[in-house]
Structure formats: C-alpha cells, structure tokens
NUZAKE-960813 format. One record per atom (N, C-alpha, C): residue in three letters; z, x, y; atom name. Coordinates in pm, 1 decimal. Atoms other than C-alpha are relative to their C-alpha. Layout:
{'ala' {Z X Y} 'CA'},
...
REM end
This chain:
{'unk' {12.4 -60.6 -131.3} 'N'},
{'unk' {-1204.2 -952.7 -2106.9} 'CA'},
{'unk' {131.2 60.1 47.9} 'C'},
{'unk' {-142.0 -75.9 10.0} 'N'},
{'unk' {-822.4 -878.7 -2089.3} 'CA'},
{'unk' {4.4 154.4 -34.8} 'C'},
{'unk' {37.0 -119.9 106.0} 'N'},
{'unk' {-906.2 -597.8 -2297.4} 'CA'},
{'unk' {-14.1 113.1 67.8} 'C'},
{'unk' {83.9 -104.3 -92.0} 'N'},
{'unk' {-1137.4 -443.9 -2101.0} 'CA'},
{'unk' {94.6 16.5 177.5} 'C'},
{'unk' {-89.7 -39.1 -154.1} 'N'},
{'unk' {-983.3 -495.6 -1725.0} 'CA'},
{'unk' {180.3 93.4 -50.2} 'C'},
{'unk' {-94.7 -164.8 20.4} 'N'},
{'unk' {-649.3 -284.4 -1899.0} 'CA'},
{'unk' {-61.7 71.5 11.1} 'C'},
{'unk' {59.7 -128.5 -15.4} 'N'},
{'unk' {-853.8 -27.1 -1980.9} 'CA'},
{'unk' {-34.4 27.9 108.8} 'C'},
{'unk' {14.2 -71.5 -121.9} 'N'},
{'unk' {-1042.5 -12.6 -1622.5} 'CA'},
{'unk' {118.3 19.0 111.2} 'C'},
{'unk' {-140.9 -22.9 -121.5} 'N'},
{'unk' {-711.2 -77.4 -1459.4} 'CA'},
{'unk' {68.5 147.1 -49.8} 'C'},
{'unk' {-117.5 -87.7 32.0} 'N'},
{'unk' {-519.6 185.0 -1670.1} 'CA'},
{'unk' {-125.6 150.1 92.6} 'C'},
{'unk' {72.2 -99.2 15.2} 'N'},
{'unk' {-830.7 413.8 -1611.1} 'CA'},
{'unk' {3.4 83.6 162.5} 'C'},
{'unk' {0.3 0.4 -140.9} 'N'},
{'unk' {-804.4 371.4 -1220.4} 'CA'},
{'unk' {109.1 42.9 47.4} 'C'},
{'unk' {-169.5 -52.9 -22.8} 'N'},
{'unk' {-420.3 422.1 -1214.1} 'CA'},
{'unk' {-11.1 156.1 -54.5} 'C'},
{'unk' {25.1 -165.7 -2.3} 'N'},
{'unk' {-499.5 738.5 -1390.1} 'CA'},
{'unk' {-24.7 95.1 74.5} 'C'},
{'unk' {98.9 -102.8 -91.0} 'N'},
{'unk' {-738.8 869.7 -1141.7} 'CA'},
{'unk' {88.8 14.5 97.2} 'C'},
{'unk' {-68.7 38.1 -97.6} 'N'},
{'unk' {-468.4 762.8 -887.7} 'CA'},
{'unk' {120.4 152.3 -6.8} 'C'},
{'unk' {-137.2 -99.0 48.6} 'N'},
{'unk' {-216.8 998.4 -1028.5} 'CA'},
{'unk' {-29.5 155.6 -32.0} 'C'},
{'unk' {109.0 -122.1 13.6} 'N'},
{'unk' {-496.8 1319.6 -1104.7} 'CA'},
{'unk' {23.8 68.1 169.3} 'C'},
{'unk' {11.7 -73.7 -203.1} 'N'},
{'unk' {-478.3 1334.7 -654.3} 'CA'},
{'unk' {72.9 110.1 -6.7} 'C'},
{'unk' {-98.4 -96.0 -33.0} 'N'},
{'unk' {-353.0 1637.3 -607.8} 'CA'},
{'unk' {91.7 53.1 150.3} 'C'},
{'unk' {-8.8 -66.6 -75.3} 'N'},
{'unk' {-324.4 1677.2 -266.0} 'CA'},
{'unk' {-82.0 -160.0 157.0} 'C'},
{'unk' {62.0 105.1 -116.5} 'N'},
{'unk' {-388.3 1429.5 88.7} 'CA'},
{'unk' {-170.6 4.2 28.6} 'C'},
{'unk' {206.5 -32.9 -23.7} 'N'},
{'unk' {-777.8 1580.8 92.4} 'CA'},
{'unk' {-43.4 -82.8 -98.9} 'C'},
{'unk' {66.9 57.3 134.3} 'N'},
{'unk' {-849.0 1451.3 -259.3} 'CA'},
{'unk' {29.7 -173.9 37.6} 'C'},
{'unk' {-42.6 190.5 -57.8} 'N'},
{'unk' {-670.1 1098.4 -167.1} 'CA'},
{'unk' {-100.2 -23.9 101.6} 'C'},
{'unk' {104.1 52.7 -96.3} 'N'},
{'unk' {-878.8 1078.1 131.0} 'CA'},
{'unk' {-165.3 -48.3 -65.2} 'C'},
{'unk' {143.4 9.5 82.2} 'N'},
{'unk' {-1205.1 1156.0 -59.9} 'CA'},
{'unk' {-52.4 -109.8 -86.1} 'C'},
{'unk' {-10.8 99.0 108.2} 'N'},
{'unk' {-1150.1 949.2 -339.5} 'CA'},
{'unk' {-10.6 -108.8 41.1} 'C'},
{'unk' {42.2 145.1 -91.3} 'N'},
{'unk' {-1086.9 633.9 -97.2} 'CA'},
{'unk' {-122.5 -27.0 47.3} 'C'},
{'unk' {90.2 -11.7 -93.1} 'N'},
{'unk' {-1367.9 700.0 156.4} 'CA'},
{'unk' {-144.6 -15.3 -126.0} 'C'},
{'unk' {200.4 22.0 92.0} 'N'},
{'unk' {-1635.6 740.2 -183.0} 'CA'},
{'unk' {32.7 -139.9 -94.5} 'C'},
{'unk' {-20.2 110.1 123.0} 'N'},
{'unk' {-1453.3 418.8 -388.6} 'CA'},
{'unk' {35.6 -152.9 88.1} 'C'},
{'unk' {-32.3 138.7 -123.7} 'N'},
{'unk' {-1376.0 198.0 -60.5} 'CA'},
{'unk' {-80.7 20.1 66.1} 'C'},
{'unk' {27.2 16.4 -129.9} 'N'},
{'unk' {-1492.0 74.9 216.0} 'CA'},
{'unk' {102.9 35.7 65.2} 'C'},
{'unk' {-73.7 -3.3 -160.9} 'N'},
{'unk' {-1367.5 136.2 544.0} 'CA'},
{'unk' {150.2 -107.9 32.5} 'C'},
{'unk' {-137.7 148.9 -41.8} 'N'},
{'unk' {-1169.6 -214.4 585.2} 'CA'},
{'unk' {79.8 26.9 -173.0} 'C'},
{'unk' {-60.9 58.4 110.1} 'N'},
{'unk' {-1049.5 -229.3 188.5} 'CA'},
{'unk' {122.9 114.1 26.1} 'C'},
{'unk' {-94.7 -92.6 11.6} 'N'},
{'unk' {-845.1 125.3 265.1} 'CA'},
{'unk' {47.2 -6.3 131.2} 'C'},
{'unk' {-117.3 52.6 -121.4} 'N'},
{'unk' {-765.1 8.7 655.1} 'CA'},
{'unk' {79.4 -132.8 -84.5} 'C'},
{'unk' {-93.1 115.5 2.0} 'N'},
{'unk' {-633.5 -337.4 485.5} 'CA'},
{'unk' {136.3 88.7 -113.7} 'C'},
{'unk' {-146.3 -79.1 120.3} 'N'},
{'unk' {-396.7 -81.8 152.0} 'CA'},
{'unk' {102.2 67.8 156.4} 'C'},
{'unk' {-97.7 -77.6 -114.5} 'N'},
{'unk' {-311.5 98.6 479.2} 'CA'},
{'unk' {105.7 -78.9 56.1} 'C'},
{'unk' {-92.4 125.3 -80.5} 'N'},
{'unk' {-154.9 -161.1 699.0} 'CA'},
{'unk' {102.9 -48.0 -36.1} 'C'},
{'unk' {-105.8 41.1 73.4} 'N'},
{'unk' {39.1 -273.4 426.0} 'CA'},
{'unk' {68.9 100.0 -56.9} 'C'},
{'unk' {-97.1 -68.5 1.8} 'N'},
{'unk' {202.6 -1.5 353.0} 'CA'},
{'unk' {73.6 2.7 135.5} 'C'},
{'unk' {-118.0 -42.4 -142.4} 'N'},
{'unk' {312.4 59.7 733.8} 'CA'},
{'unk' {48.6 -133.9 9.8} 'C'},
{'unk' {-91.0 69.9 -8.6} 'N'},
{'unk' {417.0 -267.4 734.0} 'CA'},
{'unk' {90.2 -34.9 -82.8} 'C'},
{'unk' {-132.8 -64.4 106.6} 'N'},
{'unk' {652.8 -187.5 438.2} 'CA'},
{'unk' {61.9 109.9 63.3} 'C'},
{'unk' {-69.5 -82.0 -66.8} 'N'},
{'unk' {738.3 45.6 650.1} 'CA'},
{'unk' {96.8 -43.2 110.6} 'C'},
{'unk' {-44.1 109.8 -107.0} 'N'},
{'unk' {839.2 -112.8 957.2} 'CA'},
{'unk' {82.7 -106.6 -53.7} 'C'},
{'unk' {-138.0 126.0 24.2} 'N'},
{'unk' {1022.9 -388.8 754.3} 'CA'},
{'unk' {83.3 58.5 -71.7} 'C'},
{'unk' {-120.1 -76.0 -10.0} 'N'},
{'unk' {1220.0 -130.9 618.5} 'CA'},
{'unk' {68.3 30.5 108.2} 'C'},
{'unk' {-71.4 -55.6 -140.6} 'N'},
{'unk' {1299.1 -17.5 979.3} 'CA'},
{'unk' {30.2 -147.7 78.9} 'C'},
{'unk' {-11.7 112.8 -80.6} 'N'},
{'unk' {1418.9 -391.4 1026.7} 'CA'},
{'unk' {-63.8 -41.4 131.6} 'C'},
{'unk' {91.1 58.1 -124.3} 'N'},
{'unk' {1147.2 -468.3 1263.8} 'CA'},
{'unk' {-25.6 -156.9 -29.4} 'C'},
{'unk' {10.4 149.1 -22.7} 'N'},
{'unk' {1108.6 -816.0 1375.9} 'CA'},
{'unk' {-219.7 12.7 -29.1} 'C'},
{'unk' {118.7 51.1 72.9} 'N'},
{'unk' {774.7 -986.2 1244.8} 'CA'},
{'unk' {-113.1 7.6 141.1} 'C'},
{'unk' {92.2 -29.5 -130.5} 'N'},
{'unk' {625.9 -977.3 1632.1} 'CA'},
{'unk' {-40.2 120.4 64.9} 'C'},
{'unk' {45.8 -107.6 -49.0} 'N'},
{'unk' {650.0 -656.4 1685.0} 'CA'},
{'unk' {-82.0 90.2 -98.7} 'C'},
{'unk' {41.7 -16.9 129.5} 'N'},
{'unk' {504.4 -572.3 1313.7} 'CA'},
{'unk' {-174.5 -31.9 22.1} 'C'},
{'unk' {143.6 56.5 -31.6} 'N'},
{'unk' {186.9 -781.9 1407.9} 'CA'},
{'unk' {-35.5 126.4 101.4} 'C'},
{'unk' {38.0 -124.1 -68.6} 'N'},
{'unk' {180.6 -584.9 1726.5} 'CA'},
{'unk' {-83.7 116.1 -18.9} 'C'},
{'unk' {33.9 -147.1 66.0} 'N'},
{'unk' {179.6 -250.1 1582.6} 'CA'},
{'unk' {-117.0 28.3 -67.6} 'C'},
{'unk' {54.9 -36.9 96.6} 'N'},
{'unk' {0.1 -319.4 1321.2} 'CA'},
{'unk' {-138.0 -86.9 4.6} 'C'},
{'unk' {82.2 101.6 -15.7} 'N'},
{'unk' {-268.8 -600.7 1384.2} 'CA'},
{'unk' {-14.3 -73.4 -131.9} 'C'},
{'unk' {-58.2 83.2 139.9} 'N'},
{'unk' {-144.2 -742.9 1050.1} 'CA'},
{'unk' {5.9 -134.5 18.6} 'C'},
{'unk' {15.8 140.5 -16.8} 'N'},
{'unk' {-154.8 -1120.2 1033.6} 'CA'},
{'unk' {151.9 -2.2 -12.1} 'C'},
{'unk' {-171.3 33.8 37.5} 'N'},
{'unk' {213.8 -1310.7 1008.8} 'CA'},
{'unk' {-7.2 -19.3 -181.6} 'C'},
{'unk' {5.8 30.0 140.6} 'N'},
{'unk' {69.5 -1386.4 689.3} 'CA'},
{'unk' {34.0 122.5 -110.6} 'C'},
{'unk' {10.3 -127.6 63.8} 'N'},
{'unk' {29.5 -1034.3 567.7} 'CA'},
{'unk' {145.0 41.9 18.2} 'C'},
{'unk' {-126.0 -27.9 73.3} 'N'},
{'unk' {354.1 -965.7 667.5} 'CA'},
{'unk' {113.6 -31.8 -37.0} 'C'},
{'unk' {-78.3 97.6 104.1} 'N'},
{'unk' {532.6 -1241.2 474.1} 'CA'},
{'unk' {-99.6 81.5 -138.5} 'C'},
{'unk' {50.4 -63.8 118.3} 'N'},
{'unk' {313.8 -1088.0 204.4} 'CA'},
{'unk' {82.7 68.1 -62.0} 'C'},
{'unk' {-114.6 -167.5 48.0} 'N'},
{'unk' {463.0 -753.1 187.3} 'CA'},
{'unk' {140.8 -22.0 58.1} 'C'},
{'unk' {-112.5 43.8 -19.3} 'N'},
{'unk' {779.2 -901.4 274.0} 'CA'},
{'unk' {32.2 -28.9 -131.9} 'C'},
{'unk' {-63.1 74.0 142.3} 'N'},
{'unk' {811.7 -1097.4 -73.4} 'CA'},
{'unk' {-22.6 112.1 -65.7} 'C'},
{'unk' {15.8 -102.8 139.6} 'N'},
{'unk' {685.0 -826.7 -267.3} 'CA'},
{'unk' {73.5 120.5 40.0} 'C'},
{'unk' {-120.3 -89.4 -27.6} 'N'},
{'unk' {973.6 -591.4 -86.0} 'CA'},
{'unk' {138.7 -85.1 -88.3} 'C'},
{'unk' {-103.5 20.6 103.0} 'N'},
{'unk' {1203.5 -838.8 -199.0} 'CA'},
{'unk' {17.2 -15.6 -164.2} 'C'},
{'unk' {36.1 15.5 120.5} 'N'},
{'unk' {1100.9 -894.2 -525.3} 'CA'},
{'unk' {33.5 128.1 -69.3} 'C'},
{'unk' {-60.0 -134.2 36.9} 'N'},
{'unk' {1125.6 -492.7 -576.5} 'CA'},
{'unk' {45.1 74.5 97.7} 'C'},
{'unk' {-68.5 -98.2 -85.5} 'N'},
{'unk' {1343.0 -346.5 -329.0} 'CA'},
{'unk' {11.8 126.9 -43.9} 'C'},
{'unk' {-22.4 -135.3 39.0} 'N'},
{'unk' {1422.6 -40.4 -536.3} 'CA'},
{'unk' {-172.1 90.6 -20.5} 'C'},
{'unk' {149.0 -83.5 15.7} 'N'},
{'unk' {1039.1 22.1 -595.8} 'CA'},
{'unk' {-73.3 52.6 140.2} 'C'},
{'unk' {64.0 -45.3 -140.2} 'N'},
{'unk' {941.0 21.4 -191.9} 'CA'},
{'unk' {134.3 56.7 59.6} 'C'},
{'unk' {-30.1 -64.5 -29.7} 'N'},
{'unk' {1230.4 204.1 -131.5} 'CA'},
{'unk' {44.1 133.0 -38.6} 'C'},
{'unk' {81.4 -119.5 29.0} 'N'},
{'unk' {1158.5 483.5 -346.5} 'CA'},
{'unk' {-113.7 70.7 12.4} 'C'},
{'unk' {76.8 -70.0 -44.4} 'N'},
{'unk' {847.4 490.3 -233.5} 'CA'},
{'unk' {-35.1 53.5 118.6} 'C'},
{'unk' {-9.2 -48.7 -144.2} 'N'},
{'unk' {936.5 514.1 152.2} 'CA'},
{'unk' {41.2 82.7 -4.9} 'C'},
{'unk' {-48.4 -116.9 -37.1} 'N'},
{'unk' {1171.2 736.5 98.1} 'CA'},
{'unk' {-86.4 162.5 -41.9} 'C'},
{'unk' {88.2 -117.5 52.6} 'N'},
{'unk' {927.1 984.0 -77.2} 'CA'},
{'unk' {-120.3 65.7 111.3} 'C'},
{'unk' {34.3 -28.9 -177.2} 'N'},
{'unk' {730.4 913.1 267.3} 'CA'},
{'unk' {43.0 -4.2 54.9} 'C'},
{'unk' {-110.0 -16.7 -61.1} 'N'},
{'unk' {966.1 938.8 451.2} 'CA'},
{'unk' {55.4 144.5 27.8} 'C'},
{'unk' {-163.4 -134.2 62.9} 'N'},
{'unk' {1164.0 1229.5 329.6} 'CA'},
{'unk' {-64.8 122.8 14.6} 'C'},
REM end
C-alpha cells in the first residue's frame, strides 16, 4: 500500500504544479475539496503568515478563528523548516 499512496501522492503533487494561474487553483480546489478542507489549507497558511509577522498567538486566533492548537501546529512545522515557509511567504509576499 506504500506503493500505491506514492504514486497517488506523487500524482496529486503533480496536478498541484500543472496550476497555471489563481483561476485554475481555485477550480481545482472547489471540484477536489470541500468548502471547510480548503477554508482549514487556508487558515494555515495565513497563520504562517501572521507568525512570520511576529504576531502574538491571541491576536492570530482572532484574525483567523484558528484554534491555539492550530497555531502551535503551524508554529512547529515553521520551526522545523524555516527556510521552506520563508520562501514560500516571500513568493507571497513579494
């Protein structure tokens, strides 16, 4: 089963990387998600965002209606790869 979930993972990362353009990204979500599975990818990015912009964890919730949990989440996995979420802010960002 290893086997197989590479392949659908690699197959999915593919499709990921085919987007050409913010219309196609939208599309693609809206026909392969739900509603909540692409509000919950969302959230967590802006709150990778926001804890780049040293925001305190109360005003993070706030903003974002993110749990404290969620953003200790994406907290560890900022530190864990700092250089990876801040190449990818800055690319949003920039």
């Amino acid at each position: 089963m290893d086997k197989m979930k590479h392949i659908v993972e690699e197959y999915f990362f593919r499709s990921l990387i085919s987007l050409e353009n913010e219309e196609e990204a939208e599309t693609f979500f809206r026909i392969f998600c739900t509603d909540k599975e692409t509000q919950l990818i969302a959230q967590r990015l802006y709150v990778a965002k926001l804890l780049s912009e040293n925001k305190v964890y109360s005003e993070i919730v706030n903003k974002t209606g993110a749990s404290s949990a969620t953003v200790s989440r994406v907290k560890r996995a900022m530190d864990i790869d700092r250089d990876y979420f801040d190449k990818l802010l800055g690319k949003l960002n920039g």
